[in-house]
C-alpha positions as CSV (number, residue, x, y, z in Angstrom):
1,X,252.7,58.8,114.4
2,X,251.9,61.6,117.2
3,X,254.7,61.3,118.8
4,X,257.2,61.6,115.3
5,X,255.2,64.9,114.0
6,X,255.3,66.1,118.0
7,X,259.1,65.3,118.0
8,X,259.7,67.2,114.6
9,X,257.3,70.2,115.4
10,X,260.1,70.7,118.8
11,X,263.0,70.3,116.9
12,X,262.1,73.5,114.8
13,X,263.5,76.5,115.7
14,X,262.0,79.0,113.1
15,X,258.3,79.6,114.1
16,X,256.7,80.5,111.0
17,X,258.0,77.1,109.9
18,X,256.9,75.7,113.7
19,X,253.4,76.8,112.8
20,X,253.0,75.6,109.1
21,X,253.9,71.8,111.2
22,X,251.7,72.7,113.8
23,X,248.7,73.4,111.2
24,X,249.6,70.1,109.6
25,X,249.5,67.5,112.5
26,X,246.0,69.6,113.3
27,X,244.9,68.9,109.7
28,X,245.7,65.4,110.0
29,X,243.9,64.9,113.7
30,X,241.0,66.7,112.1
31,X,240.8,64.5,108.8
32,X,238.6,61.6,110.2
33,X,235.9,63.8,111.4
34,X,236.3,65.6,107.8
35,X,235.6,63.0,106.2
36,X,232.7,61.5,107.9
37,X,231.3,64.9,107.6
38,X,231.4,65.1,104.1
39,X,230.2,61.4,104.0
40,X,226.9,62.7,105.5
41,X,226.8,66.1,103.2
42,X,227.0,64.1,100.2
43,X,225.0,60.7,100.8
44,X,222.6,61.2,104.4
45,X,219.6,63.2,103.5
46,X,218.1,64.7,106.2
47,X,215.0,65.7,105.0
48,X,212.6,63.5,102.9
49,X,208.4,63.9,102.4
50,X,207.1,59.6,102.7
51,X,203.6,60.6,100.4
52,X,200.9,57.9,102.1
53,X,198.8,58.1,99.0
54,X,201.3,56.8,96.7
55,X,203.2,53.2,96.4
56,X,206.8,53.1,96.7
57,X,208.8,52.5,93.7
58,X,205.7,53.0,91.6
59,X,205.6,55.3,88.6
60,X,203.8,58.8,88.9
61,X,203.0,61.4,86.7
62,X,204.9,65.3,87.9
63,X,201.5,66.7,88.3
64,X,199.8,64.0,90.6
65,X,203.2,63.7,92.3
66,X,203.0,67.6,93.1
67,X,199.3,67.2,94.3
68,X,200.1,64.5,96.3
69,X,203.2,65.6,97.8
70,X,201.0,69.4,98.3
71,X,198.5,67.5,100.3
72,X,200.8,65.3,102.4
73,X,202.4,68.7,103.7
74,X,199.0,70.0,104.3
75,X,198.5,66.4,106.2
76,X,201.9,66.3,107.8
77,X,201.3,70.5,109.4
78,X,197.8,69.5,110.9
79,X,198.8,66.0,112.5
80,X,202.2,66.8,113.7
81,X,202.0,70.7,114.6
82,X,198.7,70.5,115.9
83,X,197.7,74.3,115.0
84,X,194.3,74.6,116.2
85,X,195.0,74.0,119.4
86,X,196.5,77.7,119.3
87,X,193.6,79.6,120.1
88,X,192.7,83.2,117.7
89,X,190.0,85.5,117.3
90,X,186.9,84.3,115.8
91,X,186.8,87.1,113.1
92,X,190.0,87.6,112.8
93,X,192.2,86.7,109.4
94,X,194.1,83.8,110.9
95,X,190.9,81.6,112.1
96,X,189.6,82.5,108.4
97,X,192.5,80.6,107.4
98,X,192.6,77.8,109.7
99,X,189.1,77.3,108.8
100,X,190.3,76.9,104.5
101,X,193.0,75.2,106.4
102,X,190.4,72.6,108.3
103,X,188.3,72.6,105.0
104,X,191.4,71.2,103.1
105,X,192.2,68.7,105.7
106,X,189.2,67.4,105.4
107,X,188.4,67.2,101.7
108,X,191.8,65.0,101.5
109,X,191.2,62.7,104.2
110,X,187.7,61.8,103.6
111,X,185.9,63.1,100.6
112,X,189.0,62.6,98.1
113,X,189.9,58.7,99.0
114,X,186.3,57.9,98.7
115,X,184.5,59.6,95.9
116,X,185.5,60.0,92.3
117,X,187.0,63.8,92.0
118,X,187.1,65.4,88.4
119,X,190.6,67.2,87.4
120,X,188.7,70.7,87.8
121,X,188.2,70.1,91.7
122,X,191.5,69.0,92.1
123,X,192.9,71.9,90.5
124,X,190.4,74.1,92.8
125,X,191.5,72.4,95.9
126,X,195.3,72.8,94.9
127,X,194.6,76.7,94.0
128,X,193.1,77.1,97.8
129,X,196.1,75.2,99.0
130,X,198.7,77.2,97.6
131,X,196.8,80.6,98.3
132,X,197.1,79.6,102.3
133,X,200.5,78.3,102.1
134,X,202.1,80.8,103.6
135,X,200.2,80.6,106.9
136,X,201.8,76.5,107.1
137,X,203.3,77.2,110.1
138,X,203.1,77.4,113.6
């Protein structure tokens, strides 16, 4: 198939009309690698949040869903990005926060799984997580 649109694209004497051929055979080279790219915009997600503290496939309410989801952020920054190993001032702002930060970590790995928590210290504990939000990055 090259070869005919190579052959037809010579034969053409007007170049506008050489170009418009020469556009097309690029269009059709290019088409495989169009469409495996929009393949992967439309069904390959790139980014997805696995939540440990839920089961898969299992029914959640939206406001447990955002907590848990909240947390597992908070769980994946601290594991993964390691930010206390950067050191700070001890007074300054930013160890302030990575202390709530540390504080946080902690309440949702230890104290939450094991102990009863009412709704008002979950909302608490989401309110400090959202004020130090901002500062989730390293």
């Amino acid at each position: 198939m090259n070869k005919l649109i190579f052959n037809m694209i010579r034969r053409i004497k007007d170049p506008f009309r050489r170009l418009k051929w020469l556009r097309f055979k690029r269009r059709i080279e290019s088409a495989p690698k169009r469409m495996l790219n929009r393949f992967k915009r439309l069904f390959i997600k790139k980014y997805y949040l696995h939540i440990d503290g839920l089961e898969p496939f299992e029914w959640c309410d939206r406001d447990y869903l955002m907590f848990y989801a909240s947390f597992q952020i908070l769980s994946d920054f601290v594991e993964k990005e390691k930010p206390f190993d950067i050191p700070c001032d001890q007074n300054s702002e930013a160890q302030q926060v990575a202390d709530e930060i540390k504080e946080l970590y902690v309440w949702w790995k230890e104290i939450y799984p094991n102990t009863d928590v009412s709704e008002e210290d979950i909302d608490l504990h989401m309110l400090r997580l959202m004020k130090v939000r901002k500062h989730l990055w390293s």
